[in-house]
C-alpha positions in Angstrom: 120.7 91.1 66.3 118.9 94.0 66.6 116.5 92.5 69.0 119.6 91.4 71.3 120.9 95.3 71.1 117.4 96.2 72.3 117.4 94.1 75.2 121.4 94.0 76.5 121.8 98.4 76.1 119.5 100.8 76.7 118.7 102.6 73.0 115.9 105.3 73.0 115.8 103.3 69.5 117.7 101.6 66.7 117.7 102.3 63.5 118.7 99.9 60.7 119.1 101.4 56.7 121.3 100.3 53.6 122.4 102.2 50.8 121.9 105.7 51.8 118.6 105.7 52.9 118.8 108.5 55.5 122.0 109.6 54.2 120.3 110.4 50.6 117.3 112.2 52.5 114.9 109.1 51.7 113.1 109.4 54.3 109.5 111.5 54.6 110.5 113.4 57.4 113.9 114.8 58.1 113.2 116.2 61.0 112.0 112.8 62.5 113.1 109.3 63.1 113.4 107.5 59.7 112.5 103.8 59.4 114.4 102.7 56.5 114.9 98.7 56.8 114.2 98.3 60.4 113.0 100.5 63.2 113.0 99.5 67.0 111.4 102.0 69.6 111.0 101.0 73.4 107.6 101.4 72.8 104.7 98.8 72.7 103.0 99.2 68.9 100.0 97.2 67.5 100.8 95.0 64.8 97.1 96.0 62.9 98.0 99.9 63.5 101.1 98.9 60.4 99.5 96.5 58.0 101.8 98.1 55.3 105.0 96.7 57.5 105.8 93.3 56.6 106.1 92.7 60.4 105.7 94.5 63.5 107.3 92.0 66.4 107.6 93.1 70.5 110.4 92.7 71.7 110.6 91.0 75.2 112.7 91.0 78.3 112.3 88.8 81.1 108.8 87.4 80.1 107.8 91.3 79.3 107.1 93.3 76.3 110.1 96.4 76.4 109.4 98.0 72.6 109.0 96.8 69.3 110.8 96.1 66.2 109.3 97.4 62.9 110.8 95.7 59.7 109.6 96.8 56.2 110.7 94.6 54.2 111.6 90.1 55.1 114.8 90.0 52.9 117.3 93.0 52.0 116.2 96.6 51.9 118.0 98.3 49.3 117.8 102.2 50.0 118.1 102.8 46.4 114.8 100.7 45.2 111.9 102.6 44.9 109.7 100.0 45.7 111.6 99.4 49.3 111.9 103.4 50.0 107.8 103.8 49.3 107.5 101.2 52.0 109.4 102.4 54.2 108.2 105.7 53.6 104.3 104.8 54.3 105.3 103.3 57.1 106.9 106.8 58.7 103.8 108.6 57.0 101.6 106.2 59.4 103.7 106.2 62.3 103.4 109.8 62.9 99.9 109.7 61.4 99.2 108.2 64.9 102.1 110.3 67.1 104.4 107.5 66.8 107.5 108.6 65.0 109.6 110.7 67.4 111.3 114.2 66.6 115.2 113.8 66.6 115.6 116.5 68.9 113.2 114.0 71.4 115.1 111.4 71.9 
């Protein structure tokens, strides 16, 4: 689903959380995108730059890469487990670690 919404609207990115994640202030950095469950940017990313994701999978359109979806966790997220919320949350840490997790206010 999220990969269809990637490739059939044009999204700066797409964001998918349960259970309060962002709401609840979760994430590491307010002031930034939050990856919570899922996390799509039309960006191309490295799938070895996140080994702490569970998977890291481009996203194509007409035979070419147009961004990539991040997914934490294969199964539900559940914004109130810690256990989900410190993956996600390494996840962010890394992203901007390596300028990849986007101000609010810049996209």
């Amino acid at each position: 689903m999220v990969k269809h919404l990637a490739t059939s609207r044009d999204f700066p990115y797409i964001q998918v959380e349960t259970n309060g994640y962002i709401l609840k202030g979760k994430q590491v950095f307010p002031d930034r995108l939050s990856v919570g469950w899922m996390l799509y940017q039309p960006r191309i990313i490295d799938k070895s730059y996140l080994p702490m994701a569970e998977d890291v999978l481009p996203v194509h359109q007409n035979n070419e890469q147009i961004g990539t979806l991040i997914v934490t966790k294969k199964g539900i997220f559940d914004g109130r487990n810690q256990d989900d919320i410190d993956k996600s949350n390494d996840v962010e840490i890394q992203l901007v670690n390596l300028g990849l997790l986007p101000l609010i206010t810049e996209v």
